[in-house]
C-alpha positions as a Markdown table, in Angstrom:
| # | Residue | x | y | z |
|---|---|---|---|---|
| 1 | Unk | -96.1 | -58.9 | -60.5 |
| 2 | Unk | -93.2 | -57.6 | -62.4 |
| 3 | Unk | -90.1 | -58.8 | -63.7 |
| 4 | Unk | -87.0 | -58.3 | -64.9 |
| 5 | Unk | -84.0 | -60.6 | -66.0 |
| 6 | Unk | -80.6 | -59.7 | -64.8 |
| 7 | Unk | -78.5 | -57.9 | -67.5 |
| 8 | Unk | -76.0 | -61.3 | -68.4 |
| 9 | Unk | -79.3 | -63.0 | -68.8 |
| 10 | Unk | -81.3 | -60.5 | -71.0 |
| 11 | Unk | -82.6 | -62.0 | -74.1 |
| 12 | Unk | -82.5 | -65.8 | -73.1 |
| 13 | Unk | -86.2 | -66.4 | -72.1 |
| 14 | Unk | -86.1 | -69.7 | -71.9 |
| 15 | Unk | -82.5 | -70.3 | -70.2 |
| 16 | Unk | -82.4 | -67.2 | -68.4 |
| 17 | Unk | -85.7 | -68.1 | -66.5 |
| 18 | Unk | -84.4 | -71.1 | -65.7 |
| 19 | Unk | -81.0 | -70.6 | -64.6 |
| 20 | Unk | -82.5 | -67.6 | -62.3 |
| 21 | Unk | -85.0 | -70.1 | -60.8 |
| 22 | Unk | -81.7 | -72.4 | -59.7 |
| 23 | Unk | -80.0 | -69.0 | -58.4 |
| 24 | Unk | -83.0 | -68.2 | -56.2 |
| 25 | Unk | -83.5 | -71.6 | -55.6 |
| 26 | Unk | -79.5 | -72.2 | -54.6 |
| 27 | Unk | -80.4 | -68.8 | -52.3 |
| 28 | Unk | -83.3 | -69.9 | -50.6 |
| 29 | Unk | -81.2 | -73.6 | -49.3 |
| 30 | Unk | -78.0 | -71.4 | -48.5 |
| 31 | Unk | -80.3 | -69.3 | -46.0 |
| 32 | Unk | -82.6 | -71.9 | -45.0 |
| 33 | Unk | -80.0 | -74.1 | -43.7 |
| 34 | Unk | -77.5 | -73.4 | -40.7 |
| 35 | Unk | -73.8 | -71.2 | -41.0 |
| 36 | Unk | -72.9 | -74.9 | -41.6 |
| 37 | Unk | -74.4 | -76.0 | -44.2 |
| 38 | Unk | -72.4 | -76.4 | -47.3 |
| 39 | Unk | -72.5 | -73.7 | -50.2 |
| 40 | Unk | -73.8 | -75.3 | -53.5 |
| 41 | Unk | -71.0 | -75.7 | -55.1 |
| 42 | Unk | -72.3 | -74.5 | -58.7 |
| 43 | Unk | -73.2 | -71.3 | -57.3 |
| 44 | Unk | -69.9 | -70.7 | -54.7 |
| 45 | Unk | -69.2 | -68.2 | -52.1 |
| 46 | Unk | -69.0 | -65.6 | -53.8 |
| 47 | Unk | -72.0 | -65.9 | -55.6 |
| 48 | Unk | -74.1 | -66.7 | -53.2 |
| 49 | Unk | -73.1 | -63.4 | -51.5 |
| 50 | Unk | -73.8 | -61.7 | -54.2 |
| 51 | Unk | -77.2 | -62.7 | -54.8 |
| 52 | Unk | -77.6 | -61.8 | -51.5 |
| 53 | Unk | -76.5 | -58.2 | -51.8 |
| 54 | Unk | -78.6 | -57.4 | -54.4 |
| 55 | Unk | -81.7 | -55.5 | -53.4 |
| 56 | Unk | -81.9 | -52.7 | -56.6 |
| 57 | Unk | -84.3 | -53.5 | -59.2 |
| 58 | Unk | -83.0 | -53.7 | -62.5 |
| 59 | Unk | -83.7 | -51.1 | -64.8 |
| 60 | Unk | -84.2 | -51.5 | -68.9 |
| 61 | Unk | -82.8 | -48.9 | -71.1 |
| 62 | Unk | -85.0 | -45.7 | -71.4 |
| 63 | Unk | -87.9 | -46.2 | -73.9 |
| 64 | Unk | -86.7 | -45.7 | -77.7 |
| 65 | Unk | -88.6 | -46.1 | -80.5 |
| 66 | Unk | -88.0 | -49.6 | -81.0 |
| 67 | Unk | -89.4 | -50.3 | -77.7 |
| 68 | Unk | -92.2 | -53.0 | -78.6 |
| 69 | Unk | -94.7 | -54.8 | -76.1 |
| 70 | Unk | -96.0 | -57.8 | -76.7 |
| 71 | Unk | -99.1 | -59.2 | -75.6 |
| 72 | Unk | -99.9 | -62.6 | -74.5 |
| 73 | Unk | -103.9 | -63.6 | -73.7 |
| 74 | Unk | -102.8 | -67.3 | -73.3 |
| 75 | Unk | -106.0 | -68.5 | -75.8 |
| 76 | Unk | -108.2 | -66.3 | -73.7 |
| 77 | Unk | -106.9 | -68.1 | -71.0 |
| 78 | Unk | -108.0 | -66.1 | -67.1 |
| 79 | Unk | -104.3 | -64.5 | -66.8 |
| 80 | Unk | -101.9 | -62.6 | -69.5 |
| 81 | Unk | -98.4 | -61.8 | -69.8 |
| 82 | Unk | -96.8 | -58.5 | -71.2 |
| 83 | Unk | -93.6 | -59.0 | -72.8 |
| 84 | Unk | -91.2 | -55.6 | -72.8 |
| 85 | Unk | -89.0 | -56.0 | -75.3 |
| 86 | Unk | -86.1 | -54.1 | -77.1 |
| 87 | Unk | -86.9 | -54.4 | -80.6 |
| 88 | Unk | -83.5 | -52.7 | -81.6 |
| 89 | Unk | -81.7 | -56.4 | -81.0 |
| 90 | Unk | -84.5 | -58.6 | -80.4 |
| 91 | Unk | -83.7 | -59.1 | -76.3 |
| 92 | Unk | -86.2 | -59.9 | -73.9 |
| 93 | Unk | -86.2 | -57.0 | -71.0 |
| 94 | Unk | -89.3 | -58.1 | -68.4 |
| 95 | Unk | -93.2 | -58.9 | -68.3 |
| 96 | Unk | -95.8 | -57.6 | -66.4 |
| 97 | Unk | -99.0 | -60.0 | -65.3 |
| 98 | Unk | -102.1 | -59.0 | -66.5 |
| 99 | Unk | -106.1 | -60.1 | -66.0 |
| 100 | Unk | -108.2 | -61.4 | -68.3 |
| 101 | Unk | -107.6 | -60.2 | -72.3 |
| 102 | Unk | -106.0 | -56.7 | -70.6 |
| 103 | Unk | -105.8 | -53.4 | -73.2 |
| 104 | Unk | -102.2 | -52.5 | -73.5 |
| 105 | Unk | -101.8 | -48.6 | -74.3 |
| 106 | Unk | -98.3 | -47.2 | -75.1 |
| 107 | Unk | -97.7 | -43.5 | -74.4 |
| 108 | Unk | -97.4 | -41.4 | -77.3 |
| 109 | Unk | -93.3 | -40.6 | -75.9 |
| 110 | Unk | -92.8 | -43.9 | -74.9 |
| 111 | Unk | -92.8 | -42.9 | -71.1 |
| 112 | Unk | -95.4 | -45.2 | -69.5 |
| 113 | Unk | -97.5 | -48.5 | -70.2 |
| 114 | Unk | -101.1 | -48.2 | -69.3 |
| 115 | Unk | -102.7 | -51.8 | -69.1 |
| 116 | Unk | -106.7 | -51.9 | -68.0 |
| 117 | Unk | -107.2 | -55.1 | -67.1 |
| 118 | Unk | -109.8 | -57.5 | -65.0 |
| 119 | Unk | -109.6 | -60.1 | -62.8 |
| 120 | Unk | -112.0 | -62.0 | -60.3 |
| 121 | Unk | -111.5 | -63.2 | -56.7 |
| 122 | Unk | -111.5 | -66.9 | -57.6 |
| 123 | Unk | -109.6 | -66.7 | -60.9 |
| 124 | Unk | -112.6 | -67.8 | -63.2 |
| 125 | Unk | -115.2 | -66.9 | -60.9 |
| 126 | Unk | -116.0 | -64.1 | -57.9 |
| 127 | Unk | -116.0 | -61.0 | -57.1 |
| 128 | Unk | -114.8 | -59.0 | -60.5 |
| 129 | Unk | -112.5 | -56.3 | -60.5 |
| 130 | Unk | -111.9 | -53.5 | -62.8 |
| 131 | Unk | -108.1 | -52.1 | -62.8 |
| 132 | Unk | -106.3 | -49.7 | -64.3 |
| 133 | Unk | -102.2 | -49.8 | -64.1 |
| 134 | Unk | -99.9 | -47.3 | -64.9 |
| 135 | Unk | -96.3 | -49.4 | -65.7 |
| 136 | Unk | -92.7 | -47.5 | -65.2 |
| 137 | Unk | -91.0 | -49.3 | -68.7 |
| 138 | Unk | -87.7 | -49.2 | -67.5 |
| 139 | Unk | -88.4 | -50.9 | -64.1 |
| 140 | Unk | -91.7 | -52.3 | -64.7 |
| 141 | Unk | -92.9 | -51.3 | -61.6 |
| 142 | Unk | -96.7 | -50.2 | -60.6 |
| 143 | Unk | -96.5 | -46.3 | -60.4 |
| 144 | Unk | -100.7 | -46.1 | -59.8 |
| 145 | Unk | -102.6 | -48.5 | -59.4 |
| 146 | Unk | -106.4 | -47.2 | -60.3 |
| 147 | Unk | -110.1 | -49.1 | -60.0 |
| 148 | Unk | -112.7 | -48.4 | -63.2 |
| 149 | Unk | -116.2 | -49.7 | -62.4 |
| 150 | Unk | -117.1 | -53.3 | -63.4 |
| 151 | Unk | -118.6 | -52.9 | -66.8 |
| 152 | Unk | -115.5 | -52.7 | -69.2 |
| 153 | Unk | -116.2 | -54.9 | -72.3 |
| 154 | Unk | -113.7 | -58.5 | -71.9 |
| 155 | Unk | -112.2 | -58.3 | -75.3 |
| 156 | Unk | -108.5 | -56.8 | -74.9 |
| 157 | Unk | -108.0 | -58.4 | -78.4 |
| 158 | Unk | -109.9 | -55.8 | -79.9 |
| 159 | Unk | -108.0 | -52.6 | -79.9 |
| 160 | Unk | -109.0 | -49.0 | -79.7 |
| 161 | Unk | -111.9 | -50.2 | -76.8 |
| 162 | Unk | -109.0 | -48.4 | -74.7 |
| 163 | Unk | -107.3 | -45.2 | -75.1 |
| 164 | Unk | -104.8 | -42.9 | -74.0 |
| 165 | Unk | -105.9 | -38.8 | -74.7 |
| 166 | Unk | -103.7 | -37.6 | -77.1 |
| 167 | Unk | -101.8 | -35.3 | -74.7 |
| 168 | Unk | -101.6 | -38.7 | -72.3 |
| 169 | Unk | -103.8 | -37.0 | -69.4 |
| 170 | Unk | -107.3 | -39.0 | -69.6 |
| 171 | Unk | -107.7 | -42.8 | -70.5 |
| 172 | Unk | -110.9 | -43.2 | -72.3 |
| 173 | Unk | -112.0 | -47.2 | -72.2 |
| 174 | Unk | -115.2 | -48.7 | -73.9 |
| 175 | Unk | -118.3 | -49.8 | -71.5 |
| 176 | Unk | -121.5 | -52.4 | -73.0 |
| 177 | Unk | -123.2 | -52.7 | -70.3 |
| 178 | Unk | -125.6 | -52.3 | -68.2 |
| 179 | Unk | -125.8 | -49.6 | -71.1 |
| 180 | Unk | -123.2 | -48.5 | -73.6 |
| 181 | Unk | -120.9 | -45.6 | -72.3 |
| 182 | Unk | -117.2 | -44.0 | -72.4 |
| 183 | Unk | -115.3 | -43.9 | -68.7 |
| 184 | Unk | -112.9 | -41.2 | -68.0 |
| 185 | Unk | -109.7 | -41.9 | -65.9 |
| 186 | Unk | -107.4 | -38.6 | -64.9 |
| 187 | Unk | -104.2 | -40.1 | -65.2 |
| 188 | Unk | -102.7 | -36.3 | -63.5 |
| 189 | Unk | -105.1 | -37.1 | -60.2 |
| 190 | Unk | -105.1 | -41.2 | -60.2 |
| 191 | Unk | -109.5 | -41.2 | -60.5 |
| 192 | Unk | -111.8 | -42.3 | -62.3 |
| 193 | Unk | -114.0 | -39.4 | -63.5 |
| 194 | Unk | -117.5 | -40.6 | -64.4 |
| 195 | Unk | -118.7 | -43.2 | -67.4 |
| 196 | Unk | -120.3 | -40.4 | -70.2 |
| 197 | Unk | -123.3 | -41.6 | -72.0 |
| 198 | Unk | -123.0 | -42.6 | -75.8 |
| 199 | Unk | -125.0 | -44.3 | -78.2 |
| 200 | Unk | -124.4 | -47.8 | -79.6 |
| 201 | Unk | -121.1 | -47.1 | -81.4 |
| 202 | Unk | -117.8 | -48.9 | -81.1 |
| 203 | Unk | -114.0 | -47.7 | -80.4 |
| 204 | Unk | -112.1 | -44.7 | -79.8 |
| 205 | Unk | -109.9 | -42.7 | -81.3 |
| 206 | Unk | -109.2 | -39.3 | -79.3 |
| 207 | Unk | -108.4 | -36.2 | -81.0 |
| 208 | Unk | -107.0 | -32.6 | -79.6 |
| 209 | Unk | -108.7 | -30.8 | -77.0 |
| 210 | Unk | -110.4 | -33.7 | -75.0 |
| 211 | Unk | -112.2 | -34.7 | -78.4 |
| 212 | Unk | -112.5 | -38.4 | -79.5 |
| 213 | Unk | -114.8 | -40.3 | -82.2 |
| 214 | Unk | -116.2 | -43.5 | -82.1 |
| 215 | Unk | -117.8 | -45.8 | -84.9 |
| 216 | Unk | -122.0 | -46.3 | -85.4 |
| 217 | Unk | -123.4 | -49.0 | -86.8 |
| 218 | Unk | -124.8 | -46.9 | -89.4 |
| 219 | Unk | -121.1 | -46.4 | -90.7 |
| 220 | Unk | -120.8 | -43.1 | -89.6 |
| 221 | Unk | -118.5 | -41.6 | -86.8 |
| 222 | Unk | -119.8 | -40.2 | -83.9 |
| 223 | Unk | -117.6 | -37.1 | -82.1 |
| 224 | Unk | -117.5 | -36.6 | -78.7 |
| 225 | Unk | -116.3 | -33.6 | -76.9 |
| 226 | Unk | -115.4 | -34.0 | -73.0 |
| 227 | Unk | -114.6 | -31.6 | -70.3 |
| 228 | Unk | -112.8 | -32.6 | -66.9 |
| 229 | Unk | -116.4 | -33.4 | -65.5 |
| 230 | Unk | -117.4 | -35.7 | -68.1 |
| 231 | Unk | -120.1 | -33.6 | -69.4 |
| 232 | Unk | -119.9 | -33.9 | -73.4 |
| 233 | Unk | -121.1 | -32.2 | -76.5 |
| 234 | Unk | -121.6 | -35.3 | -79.3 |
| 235 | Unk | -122.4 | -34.9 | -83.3 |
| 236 | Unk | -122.4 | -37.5 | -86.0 |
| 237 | Unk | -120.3 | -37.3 | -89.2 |
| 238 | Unk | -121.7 | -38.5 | -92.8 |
| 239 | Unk | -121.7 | -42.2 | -93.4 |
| 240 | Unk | -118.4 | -43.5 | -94.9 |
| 241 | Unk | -118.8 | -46.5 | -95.7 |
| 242 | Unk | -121.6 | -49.1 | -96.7 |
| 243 | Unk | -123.3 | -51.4 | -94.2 |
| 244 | Unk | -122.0 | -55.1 | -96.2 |
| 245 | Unk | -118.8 | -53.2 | -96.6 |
| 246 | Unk | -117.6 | -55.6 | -93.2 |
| 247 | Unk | -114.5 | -53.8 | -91.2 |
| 248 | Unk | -111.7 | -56.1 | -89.5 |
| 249 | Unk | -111.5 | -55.3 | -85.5 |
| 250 | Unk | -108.1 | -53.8 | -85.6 |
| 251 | Unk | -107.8 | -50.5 | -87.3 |
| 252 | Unk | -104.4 | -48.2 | -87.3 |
| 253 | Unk | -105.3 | -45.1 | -85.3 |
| 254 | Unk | -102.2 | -42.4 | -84.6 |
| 255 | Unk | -103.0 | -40.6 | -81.9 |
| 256 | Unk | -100.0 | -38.1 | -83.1 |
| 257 | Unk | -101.3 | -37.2 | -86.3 |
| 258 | Unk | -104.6 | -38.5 | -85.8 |
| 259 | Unk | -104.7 | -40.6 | -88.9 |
| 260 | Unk | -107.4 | -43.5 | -89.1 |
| 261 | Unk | -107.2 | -46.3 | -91.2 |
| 262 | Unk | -109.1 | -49.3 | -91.6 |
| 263 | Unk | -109.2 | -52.2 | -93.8 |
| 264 | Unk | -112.4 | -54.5 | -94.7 |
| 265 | Unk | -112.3 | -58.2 | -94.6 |
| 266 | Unk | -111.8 | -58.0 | -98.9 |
| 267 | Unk | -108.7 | -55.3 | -98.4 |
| 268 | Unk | -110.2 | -52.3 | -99.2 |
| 269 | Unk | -108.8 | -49.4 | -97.0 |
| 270 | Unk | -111.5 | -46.6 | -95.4 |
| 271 | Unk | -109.2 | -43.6 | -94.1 |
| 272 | Unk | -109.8 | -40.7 | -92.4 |
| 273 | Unk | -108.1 | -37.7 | -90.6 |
| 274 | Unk | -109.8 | -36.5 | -87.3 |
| 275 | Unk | -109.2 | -33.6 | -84.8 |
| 276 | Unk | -111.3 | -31.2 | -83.0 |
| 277 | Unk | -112.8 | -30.3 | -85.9 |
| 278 | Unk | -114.5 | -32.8 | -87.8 |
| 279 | Unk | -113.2 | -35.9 | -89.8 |
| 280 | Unk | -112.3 | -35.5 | -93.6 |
| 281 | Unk | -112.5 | -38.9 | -95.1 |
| 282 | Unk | -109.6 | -39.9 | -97.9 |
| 283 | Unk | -110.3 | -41.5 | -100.6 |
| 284 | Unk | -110.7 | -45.0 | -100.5 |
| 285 | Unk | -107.5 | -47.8 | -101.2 |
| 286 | Unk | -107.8 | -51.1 | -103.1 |
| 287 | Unk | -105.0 | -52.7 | -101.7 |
| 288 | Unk | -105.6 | -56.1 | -104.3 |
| 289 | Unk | -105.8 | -55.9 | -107.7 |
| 290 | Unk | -108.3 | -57.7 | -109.7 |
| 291 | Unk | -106.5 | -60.6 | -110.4 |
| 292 | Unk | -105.1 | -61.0 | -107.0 |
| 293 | Unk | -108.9 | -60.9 | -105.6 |
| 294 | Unk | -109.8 | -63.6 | -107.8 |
| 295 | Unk | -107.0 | -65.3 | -106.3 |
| 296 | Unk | -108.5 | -65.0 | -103.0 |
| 297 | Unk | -106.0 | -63.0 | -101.6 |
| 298 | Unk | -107.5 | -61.2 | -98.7 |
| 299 | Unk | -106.2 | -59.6 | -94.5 |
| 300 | Unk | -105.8 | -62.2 | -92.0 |
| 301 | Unk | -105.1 | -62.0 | -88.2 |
| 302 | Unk | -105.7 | -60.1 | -85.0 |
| 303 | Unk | -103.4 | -56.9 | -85.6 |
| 304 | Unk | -104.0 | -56.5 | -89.6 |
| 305 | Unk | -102.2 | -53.0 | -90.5 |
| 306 | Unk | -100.0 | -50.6 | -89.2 |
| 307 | Unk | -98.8 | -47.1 | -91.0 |
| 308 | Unk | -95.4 | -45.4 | -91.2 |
| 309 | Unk | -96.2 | -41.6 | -91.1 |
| 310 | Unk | -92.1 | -40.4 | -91.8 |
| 311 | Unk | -92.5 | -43.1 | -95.5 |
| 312 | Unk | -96.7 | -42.6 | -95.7 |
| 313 | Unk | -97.0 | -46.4 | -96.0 |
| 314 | Unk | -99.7 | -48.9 | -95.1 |
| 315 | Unk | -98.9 | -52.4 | -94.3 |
| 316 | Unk | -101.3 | -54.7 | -94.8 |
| 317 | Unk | -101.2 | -58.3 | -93.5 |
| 318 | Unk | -102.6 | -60.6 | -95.9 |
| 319 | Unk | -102.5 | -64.2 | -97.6 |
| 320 | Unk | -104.7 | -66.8 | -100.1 |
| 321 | Unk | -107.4 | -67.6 | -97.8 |
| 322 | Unk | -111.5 | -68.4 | -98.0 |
| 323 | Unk | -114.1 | -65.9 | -97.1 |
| 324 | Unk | -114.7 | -65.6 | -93.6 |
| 325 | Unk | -111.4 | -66.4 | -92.3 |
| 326 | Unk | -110.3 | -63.3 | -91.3 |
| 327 | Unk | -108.8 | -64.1 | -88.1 |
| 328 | Unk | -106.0 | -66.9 | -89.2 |
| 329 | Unk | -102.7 | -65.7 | -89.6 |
| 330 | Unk | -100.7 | -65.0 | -92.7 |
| 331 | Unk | -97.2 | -64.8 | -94.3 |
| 332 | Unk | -97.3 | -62.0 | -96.4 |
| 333 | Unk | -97.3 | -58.1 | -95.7 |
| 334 | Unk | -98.3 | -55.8 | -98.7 |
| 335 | Unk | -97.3 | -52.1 | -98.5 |
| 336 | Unk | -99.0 | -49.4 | -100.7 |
| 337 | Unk | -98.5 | -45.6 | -100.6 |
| 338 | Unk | -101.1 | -44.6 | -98.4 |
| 339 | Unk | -102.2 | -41.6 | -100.4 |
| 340 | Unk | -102.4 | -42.9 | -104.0 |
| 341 | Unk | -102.3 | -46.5 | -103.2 |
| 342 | Unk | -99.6 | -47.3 | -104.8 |
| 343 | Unk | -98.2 | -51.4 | -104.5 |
| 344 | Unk | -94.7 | -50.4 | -103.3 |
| 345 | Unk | -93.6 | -54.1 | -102.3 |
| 346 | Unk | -94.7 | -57.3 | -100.9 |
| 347 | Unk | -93.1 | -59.0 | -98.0 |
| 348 | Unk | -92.8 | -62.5 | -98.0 |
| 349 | Unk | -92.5 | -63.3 | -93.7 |
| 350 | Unk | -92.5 | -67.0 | -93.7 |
| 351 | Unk | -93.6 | -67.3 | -90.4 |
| 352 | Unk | -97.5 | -67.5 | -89.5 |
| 353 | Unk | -98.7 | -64.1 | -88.3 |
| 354 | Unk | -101.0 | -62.9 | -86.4 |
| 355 | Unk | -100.1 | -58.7 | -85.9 |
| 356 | Unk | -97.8 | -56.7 | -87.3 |
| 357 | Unk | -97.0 | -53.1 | -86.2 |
| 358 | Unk | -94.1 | -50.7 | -87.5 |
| 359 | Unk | -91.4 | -48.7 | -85.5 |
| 360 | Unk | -91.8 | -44.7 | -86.0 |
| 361 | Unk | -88.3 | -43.6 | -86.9 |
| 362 | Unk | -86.5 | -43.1 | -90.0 |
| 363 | Unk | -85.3 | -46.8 | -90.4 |
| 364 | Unk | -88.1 | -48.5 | -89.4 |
| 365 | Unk | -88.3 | -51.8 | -88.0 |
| 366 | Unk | -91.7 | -54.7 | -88.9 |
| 367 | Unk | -92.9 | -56.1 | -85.8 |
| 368 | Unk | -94.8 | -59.7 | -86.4 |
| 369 | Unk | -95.6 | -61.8 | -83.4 |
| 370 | Unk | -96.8 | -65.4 | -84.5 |
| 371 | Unk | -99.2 | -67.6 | -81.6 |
| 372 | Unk | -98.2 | -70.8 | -83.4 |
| 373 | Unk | -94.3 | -70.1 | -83.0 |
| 374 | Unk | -94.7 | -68.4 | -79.7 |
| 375 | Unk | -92.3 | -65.6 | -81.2 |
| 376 | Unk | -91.5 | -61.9 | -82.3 |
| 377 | Unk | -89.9 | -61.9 | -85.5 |
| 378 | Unk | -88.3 | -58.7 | -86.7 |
| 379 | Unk | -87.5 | -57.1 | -90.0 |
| 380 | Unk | -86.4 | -54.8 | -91.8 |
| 381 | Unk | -89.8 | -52.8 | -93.3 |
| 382 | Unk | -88.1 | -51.0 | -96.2 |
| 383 | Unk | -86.0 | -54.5 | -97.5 |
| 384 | Unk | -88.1 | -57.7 | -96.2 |
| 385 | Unk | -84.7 | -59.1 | -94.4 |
| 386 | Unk | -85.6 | -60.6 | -91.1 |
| 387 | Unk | -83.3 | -59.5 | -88.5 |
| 388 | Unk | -83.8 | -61.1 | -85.4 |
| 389 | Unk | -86.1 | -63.3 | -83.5 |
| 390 | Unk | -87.3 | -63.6 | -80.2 |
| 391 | Unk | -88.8 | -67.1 | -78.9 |
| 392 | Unk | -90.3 | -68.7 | -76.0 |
| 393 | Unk | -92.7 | -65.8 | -75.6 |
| 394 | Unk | -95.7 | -67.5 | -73.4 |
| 395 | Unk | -98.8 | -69.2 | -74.2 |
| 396 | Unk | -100.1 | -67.6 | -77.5 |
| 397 | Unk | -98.5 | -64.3 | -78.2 |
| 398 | Unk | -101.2 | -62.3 | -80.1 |
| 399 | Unk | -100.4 | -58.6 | -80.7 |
| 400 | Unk | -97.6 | -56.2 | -80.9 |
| 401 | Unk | -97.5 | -52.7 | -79.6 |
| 402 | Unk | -94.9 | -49.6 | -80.0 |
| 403 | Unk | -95.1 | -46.3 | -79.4 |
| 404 | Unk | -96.8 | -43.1 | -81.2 |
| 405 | Unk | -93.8 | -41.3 | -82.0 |
């Protein structure tokens, strides 16, 4: 099912929803009842013809780079929502429904939403079903509609189980069981390819020339090269990084400049840069100092980091918190060059947030979507100012997406 408010009512979530359901409502009585029947007299003639005219689907503004998505799991409740939004003034555009904890995957250009998603015959219960769905983001409409075999891992809040190929072609999604595996979808021919065989590592992050890498438990990466068949060549890199040395779910992965970076539960940052040739692992970041460790300052939420490639800066979402607690929200966002590490600033959000992502272009936009508030709040990255704020946004909105480029 897809969605989209009429332009006068973009924005207003709350009262636009409503006021649509009396239109429709108003509509449905007007042609229900006889030629007789008197015309609601909030709605009028002339509305009422007009509502009845209208048979184009609405269409969003073309994809920009402060399109942002936000995803709604409802508390891991059975159904989601997917919130297309224009970050630029903080309106509402449309949702798409979604299964059970779907991936969301933005195309690297903006030009389609990819959401894998599953959902059973009796809602909690039944026959399972796989899906793939390829989303139009200016209409919201279905443009394929593709089935994956029953297998793919229920855990949509962990990103990078998912992913679009860097040149957009494949989708490559995570598989536990009955035994672990990759599946390849052709996105050019609408099929699912084959699952490929892999050991017992974790996530995805594709590279160049049908290459991705996935993380062992060992702390190494493993690289797997594909070809249109599924048949794969597959080599392990060194070990980067110690086995108590814990890793938060979420990395930041660019699929455009194939950057890696991933923070521990204590804020130390592991990066890497990855293509068809191997990974060359940076030198690790201390984004706390001493003091600030002994402070307990340490990452918190679902969405923890997010990088601006044009300013080479990290964002870090962090606040005073107790071991182990990883997955609460927080109200403050440190950013540090992401070569030397550098502390560059320290946003104070005062909100309670769970994911933050960054818009790509040259004045870039902070993204934080907050489950308590049930809201997008937007800022400006460089100055801290908030800018706008969008509410009534579901159940539990849990993590923010925008495109590659």
């Amino acid at each position: 099912m897809t969605n989209f408010d009429h332009p006068s009512m973009i924005g207003h979530s709350g009262r636009g929803a409503r006021l649509a359901g009396r239109l429709a409502m108003a509509a449905l009585l007007v042609s229900a009842f006889s030629a007789q029947a008197e015309v609601p007299g909030q709605l009028g003639a002339l509305g009422t013809a007009k509502l009845q005219e209208e048979t184009s689907i609405q269409k969003a503004p073309p994809s920009d780079s402060k399109r942002v998505y936000v995803m709604d799991p409802g508390h891991f409740q059975m159904t989601s929502t997917v919130y297309t939004i224009d970050g630029k003034n903080t309106k509402l555009l449309g949702m798409v429904d979604a299964g059970k904890l779907p991936h969301v995957m933005v195309a690297g250009d903006g030009k389609f939403l990819a959401v894998a998603s599953t959902m059973y015959s009796r809602v909690a219960r039944g026959k399972r079903d796989d899906y793939l769905e390829i989303v139009d983001p200016q209409t919201l409409e279905i443009k394929a509609d593709i089935d994956i075999p029953e297998g793919r891992f229920l855990t949509g809040v962990l990103e990078r189980l998912a992913a679009l190929s860097v040149d957009d072609k494949h989708l490559l999604f995570q598989q536990f069981a009955p035994s672990p595996g990759v599946g390849l979808v052709d996105l050019e021919s609408k099929s699912f390819v084959k699952v490929m065989d892999v050991p017992d590592c974790y996530h995805i992050f594709p590279t160049a020339k049908q290459n991705f890498f996935m993380h062992c438990r060992d702390g190494s990466l493993l690289q797997v090269s594909y070809d249109n068949k599924g048949n794969t060549k597959q080599k392990p890199t060194k070990v980067f990084h110690a086995e108590n040395e814990y890793l938060l779910n979420n990395p930041f992965y660019s699929n455009s400049i194939n950057r890696l970076a991933w923070p521990t539960y204590e804020g130390k940052v592991f990066q890497a840069k990855l293509s068809e040739s191997g990974a060359e692992f940076l030198k690790p970041i201390e984004v706390f100092t001493d003091k600030e460790k002994a402070d307990k300052w340490r990452p918190g939420g679902w969405m923890t980091i997010a990088y601006h490639k044009g300013r080479n800066e990290l964002y870090l979402l962090a606040d005073q918190r107790e071991k182990w607690t990883h997955k609460l929200p927080s109200r403050f966002v440190f950013v540090v060059d992401a070569t030397s590490g550098k502390r560059l600033r320290k946003l104070e959000l005062k909100h309670e947030i769970d994911s933050i992502a960054v818009s790509q272009d040259g004045s870039p936009y902070l993204y934080a979507v907050s489950a308590e508030a049930k809201s997008l709040f937007t800022f400006d990255a460089v100055s801290g100012k908030q800018l706008g704020t969008l509410d009534e946004l579901g159940r539990a909105p849990s993590m923010v997406f925008v495109a590659d480029k």
